[in-house]
C-alpha positions as CSV (number, residue, x, y, z in Angstrom):
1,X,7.9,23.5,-0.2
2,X,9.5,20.7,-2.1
3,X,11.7,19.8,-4.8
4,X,12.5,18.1,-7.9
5,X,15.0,17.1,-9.9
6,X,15.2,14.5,-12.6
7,X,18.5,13.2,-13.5
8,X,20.2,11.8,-17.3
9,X,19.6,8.5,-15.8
10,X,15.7,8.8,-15.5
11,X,15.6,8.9,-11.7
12,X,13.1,11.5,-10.0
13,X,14.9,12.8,-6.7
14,X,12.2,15.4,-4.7
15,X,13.3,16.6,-1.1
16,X,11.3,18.8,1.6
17,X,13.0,20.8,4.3
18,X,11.7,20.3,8.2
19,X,14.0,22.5,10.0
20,X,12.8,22.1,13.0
21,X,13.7,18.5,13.1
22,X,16.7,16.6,13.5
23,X,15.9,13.6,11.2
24,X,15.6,12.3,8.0
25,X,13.4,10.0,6.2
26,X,14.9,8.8,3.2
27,X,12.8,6.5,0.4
28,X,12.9,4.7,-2.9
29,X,9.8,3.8,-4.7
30,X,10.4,1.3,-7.6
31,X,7.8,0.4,-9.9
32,X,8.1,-3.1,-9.6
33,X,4.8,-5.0,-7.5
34,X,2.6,-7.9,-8.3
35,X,0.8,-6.4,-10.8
36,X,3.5,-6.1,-13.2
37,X,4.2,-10.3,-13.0
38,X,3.3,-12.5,-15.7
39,X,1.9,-16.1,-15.0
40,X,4.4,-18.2,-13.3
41,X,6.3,-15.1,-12.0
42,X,3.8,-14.6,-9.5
43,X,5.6,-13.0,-6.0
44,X,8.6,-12.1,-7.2
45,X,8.5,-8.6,-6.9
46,X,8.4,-9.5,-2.8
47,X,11.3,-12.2,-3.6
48,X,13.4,-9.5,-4.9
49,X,12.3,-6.8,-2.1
50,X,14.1,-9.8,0.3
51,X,16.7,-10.6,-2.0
52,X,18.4,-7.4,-2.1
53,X,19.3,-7.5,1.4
54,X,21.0,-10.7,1.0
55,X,24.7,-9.2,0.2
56,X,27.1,-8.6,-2.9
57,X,30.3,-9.5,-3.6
58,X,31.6,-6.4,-1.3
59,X,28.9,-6.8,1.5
60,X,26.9,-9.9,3.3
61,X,23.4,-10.3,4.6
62,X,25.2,-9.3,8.2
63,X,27.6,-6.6,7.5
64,X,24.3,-4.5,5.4
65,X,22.2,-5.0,8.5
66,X,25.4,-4.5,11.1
67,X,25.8,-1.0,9.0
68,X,22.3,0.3,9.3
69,X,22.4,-0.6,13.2
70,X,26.3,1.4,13.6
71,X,24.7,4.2,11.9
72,X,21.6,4.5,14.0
73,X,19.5,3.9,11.5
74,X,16.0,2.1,11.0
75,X,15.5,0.5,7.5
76,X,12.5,-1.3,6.2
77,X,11.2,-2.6,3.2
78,X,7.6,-3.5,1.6
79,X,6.1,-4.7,-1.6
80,X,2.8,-3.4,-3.0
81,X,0.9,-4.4,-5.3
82,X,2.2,-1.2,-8.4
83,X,5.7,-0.6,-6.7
84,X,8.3,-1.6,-3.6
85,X,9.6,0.7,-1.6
86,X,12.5,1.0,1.0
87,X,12.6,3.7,4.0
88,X,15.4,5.0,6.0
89,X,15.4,7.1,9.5
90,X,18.1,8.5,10.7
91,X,19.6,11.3,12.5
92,X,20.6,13.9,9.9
93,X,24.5,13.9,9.7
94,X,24.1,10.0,8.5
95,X,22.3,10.8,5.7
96,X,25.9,10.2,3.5
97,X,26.5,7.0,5.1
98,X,23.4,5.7,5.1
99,X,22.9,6.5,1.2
100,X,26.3,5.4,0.1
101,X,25.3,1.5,2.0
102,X,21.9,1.7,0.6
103,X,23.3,2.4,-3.0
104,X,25.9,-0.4,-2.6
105,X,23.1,-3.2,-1.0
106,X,20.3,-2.0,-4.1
107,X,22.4,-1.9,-7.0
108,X,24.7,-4.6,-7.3
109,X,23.0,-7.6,-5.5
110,X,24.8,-10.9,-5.7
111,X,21.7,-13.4,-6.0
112,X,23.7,-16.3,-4.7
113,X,21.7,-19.7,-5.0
114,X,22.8,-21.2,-1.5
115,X,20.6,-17.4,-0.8
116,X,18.0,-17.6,-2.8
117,X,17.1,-21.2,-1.3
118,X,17.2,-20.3,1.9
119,X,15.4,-17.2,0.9
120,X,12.4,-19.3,-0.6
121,X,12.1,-21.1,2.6
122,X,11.6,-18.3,4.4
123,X,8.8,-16.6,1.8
124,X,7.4,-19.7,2.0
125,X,6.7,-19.6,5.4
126,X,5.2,-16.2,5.1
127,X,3.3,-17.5,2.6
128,X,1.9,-19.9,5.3
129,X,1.8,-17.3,8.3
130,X,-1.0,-16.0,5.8
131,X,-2.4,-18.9,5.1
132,X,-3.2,-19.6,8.8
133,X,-4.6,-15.4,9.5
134,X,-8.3,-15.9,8.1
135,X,-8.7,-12.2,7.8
136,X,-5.7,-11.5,5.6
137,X,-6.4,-14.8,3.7
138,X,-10.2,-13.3,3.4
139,X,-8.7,-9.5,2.4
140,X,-6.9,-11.7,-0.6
141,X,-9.6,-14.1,-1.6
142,X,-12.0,-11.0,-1.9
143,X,-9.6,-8.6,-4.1
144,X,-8.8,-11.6,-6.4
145,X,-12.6,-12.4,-6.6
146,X,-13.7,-9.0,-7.8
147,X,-10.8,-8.3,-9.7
148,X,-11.4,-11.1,-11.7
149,X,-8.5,-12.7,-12.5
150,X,-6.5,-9.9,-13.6
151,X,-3.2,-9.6,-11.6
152,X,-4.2,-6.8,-9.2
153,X,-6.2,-9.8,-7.7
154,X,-2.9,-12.1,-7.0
155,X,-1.2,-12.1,-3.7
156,X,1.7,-10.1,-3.5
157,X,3.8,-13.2,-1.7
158,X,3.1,-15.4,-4.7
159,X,1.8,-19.1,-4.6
160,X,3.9,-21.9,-3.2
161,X,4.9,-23.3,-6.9
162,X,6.0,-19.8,-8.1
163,X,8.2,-18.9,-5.2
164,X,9.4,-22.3,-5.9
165,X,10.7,-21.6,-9.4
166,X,13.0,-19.0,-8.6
167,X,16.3,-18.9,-9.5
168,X,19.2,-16.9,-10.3
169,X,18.7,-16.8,-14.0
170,X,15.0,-15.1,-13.1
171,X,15.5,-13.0,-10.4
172,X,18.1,-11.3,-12.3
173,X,16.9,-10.9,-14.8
174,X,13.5,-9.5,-13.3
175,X,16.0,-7.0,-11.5
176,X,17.1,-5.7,-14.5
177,X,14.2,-5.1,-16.5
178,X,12.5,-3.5,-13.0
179,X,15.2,-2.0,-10.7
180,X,16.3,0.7,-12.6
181,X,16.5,4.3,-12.3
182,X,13.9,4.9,-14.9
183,X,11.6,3.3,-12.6
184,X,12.4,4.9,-9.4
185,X,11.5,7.9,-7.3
186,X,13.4,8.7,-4.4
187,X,12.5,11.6,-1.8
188,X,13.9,12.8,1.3
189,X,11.9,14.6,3.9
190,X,13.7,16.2,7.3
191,X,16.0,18.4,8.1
192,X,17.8,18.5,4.3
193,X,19.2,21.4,2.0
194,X,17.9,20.1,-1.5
195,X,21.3,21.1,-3.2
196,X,23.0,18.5,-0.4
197,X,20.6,16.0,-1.2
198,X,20.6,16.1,-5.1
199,X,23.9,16.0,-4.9
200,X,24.5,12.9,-2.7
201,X,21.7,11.4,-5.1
202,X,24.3,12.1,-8.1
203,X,27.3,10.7,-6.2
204,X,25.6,7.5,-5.5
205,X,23.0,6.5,-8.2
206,X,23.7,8.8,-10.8
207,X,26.0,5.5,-12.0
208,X,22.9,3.5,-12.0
209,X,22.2,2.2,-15.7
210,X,19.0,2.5,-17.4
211,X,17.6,-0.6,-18.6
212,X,15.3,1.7,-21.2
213,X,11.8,-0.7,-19.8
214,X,8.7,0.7,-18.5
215,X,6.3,-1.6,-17.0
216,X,2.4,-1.6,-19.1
217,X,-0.8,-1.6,-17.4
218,X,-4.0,-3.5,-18.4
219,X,-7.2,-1.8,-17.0
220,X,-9.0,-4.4,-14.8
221,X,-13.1,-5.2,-15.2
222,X,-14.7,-6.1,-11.6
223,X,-16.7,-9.1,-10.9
224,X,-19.7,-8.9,-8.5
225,X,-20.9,-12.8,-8.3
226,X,-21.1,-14.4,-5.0
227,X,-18.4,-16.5,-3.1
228,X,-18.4,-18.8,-0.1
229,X,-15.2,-20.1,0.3
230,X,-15.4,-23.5,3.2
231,X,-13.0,-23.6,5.8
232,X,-12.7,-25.2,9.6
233,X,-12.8,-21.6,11.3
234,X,-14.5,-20.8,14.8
235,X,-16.3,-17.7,13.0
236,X,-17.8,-17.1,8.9
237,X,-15.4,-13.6,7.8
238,X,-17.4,-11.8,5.4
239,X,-15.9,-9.5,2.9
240,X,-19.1,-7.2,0.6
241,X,-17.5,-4.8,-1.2
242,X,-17.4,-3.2,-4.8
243,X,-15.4,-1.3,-7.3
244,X,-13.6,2.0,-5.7
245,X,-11.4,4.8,-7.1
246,X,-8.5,5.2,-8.8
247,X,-6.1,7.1,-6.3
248,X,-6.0,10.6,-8.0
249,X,-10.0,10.9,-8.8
250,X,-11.2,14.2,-8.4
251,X,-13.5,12.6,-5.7
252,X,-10.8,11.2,-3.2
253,X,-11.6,13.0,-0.7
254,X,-15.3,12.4,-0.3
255,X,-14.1,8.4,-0.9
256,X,-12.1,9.4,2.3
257,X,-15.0,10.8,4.3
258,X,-17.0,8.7,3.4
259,X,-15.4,5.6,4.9
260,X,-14.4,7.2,7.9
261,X,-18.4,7.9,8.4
262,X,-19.3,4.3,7.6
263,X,-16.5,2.2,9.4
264,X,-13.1,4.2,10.4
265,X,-13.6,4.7,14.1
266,X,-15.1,3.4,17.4
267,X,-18.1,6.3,16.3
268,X,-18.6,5.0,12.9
269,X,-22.4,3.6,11.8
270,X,-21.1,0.0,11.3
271,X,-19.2,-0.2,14.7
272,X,-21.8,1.3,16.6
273,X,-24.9,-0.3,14.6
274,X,-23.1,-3.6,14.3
275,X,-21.2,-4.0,17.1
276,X,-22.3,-2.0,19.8
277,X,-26.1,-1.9,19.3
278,X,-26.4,-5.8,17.9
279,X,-23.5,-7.1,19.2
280,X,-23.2,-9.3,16.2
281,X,-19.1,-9.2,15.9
282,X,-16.5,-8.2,18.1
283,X,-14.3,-6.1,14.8
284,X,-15.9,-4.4,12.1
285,X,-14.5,-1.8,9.5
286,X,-14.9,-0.8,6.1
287,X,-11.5,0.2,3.8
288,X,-10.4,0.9,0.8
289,X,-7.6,0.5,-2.1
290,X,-6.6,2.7,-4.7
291,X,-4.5,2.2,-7.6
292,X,-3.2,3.8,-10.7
293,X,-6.5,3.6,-12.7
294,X,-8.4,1.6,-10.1
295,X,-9.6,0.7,-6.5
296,X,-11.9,-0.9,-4.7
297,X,-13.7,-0.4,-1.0
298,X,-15.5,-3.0,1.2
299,X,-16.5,-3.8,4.6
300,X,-14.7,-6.9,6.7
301,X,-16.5,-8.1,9.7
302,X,-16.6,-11.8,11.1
303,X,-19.2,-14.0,12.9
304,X,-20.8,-17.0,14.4
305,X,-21.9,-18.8,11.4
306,X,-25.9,-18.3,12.8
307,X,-25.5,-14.7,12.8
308,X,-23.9,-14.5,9.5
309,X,-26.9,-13.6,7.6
310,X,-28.8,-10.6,10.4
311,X,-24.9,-9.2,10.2
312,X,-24.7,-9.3,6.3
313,X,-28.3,-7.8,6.1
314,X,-27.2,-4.9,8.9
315,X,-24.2,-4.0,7.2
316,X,-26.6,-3.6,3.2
317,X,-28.7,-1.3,4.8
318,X,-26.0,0.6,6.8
319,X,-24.6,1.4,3.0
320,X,-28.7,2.2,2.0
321,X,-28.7,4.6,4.8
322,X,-25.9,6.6,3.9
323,X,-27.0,7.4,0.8
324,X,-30.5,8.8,2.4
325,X,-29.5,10.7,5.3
326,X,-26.1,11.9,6.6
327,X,-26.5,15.2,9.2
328,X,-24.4,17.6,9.8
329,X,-23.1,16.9,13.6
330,X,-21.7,13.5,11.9
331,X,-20.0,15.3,8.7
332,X,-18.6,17.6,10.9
333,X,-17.1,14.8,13.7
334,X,-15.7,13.1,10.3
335,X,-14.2,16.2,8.8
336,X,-12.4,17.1,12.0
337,X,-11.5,13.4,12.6
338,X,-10.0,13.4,8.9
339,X,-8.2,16.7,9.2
340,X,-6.7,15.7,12.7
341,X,-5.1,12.5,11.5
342,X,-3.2,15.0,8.4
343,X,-2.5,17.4,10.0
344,X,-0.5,14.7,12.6
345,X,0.8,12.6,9.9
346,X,2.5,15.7,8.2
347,X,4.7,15.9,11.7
348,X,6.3,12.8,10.6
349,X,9.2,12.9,8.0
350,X,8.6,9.3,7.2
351,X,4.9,9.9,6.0
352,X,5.8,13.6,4.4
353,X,8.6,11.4,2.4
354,X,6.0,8.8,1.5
355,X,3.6,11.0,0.4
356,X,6.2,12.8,-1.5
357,X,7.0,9.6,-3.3
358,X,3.6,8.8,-4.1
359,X,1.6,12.5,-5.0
360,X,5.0,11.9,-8.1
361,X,4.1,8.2,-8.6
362,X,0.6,8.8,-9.5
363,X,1.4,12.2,-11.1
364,X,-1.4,13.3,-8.7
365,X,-0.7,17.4,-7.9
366,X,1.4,18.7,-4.8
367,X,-0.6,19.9,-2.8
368,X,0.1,21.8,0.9
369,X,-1.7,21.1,4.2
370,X,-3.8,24.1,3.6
371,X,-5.2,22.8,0.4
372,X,-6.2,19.4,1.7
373,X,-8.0,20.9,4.7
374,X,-9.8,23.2,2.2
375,X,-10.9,20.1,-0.4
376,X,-11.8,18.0,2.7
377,X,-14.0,21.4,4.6
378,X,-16.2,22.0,1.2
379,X,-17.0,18.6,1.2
380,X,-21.3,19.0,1.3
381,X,-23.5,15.9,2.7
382,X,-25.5,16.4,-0.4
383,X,-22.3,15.3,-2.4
384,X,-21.6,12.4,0.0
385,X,-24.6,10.8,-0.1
386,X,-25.0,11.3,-3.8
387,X,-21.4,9.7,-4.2
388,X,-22.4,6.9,-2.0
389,X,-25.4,6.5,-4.7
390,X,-23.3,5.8,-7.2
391,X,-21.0,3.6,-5.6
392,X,-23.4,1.4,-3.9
393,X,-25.4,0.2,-7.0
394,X,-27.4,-3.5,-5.7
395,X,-26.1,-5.6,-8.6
396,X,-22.4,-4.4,-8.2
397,X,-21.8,-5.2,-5.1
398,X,-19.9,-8.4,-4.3
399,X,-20.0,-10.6,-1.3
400,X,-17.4,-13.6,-0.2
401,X,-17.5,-15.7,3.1
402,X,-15.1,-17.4,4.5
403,X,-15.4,-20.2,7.3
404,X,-18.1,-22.9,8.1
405,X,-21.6,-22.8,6.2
């Protein structure tokens, strides 16, 4: 069981006892990601994930990640595109150490400019590393063609000339606005009392001021129209996809099953159609992304340029099919592929934290192991291929290339 507490400040602490381990996972979402950036701000939610690792006036860049190492402790850092997030391990009896060091690196960083330039020179080269992978440049080419401009559709690393224009004046004053405790969730999962943990939360962030903001959102509309995008490549990627779900629709879990029967495994229809009986590609998989009040699923693959067009017309009827015909040896495989891979992830204290963290970010309901595996068992291949009806509609469905044509 978990549990909550919300404290004056605005922050949401939640905890969950694993007795029978001896670590911790400790996490902080904040809602701060690219989707909340205004034109000309674009990456500096990442910028700031970066930044705050760079030292204070009481630590450096070296003595934060000295401290982490002398306490045993693994810390690590992303930015998505609604929130960032920062994750602890450790062995149990650091949990004080290592929250008193993350509190002092998070909330007072120093945002020197001989930092911030070097900092910008190193974003920039991620920027690049990107750049040069075609199928991460072809994952972020596709999401800002469907989405249409709106800024669930921008990169999360920002553009060259924004990453650029940062400064001290706008970083910090981005951190204000964004890293604050009204904006934060933090959850520990392990081997934790919950009145320990709320109170170490209190010692060390119950300080933290509220800056009395809230980020908006702006619904997104899709767009389905062609792309070809031309670049010197060895092999055309291919990205056809269309609008998904929002990540607490009541039909999740049949968006779940339902990818994992068209391309989440070696035994899925487009790896074995595809790849094993065609031999058109060597990797093939379907995925999908789900936001507050959105998402979106597609289908990657890459090719010779003269197979392009048998792959493309392999993987549209591979999506016809399912919505025809699925039997019940295959929903069954799927189900008990689907409930394996919870039921493993819920022996990890980092995943129970981060799912902690999210089920109170997207207000979505708490829900045990034993519920899951219930909503995932009643799942009927009538529903599935009905829901695959509806989601694979000919005239919304969007298809980029990426390579030589």
């Amino acid at each position: 069981m978990h549990s909550q507490k919300v404290f004056e400040n605005g922050l949401t602490a939640l905890s969950e006892e694993m007795a029978h381990v001896r670590s911790v996972s400790f996490g902080l979402l904040i809602k701060s990601g690219s989707r909340f950036e205004t034109p000309g701000l674009e990456g500096i939610s990442h910028f700031l994930e970066h930044m705050v690792f760079k030292g204070n006036e009481k630590l450096s860049a070296f003595q934060i990640a000295e401290g982490f190492d002398l306490l045993g402790a693994s810390i690590d850092a992303f930015t998505a595109k609604e929130y960032t997030c920062f994750y602890v391990k450790m062995v149990d009896d650091k949990l004080p150490e290592v929250m008193k060091l993350l509190s002092e690196m998070l909330l007072a960083p120093a945002f020197l400019e001989k930092e911030i330039e070097k900092e910008k020179g190193v974003v920039l080269e991620e920027i690049k590393m990107y750049l040069d992978t075609p199928d991460e440049f072809t994952f972020d080419a596709f999401l800002k063609g469907i989405y249409g401009g709106h800024s669930l559709g921008q990169p999360i690393l920002g553009f060259e000339n924004t990453v650029n224009s940062f400064n001290q004046k706008n970083t910090a004053a981005y951190y204000q606005k964004f890293f604050a405790p009204q904006n934060t969730i933090m959850a520990a999962a392990g081997n934790i009392k919950k009145e320990e943990f709320n109170a170490l939360v209190e010692k060390y962030f119950g300080g933290w001021h509220n800056s009395n903001f809230a980020p908006s959102l702006e619904a997104p509309s899709f767009v389905f129209a062609p792309e070809n995008i031309e670049r010197k490549l060895e092999q055309v990627h291919v990205c056809l996809g269309t609008e998904g779900l929002a990540f607490k629709h009541q039909d999740r879990y049949k968006f779940l099953v339902m990818n994992e029967i068209l391309g989440g495994s070696m035994s899925s229809r487009l790896f074995q159609e595809v790849r094993e009986k065609r031999g058109l590609c060597y990797a093939i998989s379907s995925m999908t992304e789900s936001h507050t009040d959105s998402g979106v699923f597609f289908v990657y693959a890459a090719t010779d340029k003269e197979k392009l067009q048998e792959l493309v017309e392999v993987i549209r009827a591979e999506l016809d099919k399912i919505q025809l015909n699925i039997t019940d040896k295959e929903l069954e495989r799927i189900k008990q592929q689907v409930k394996s891979g919870y039921i493993l992830s819920m022996e990890s204290s980092v995943n129970r934290m981060s799912r902690l963290i999210k089920q109170q970010y997207y207000r979505d309901r708490f829900m045990d192991l034993e519920g899951i595996m219930q909503e995932i068992e009643k799942i009927k291949k009538e529903d599935l291929m009905s829901f695959a009806e509806k989601l694979f509609v000919k005239d919304r469905m969007k298809l980029l290339t990426v390579g030589p044509t």
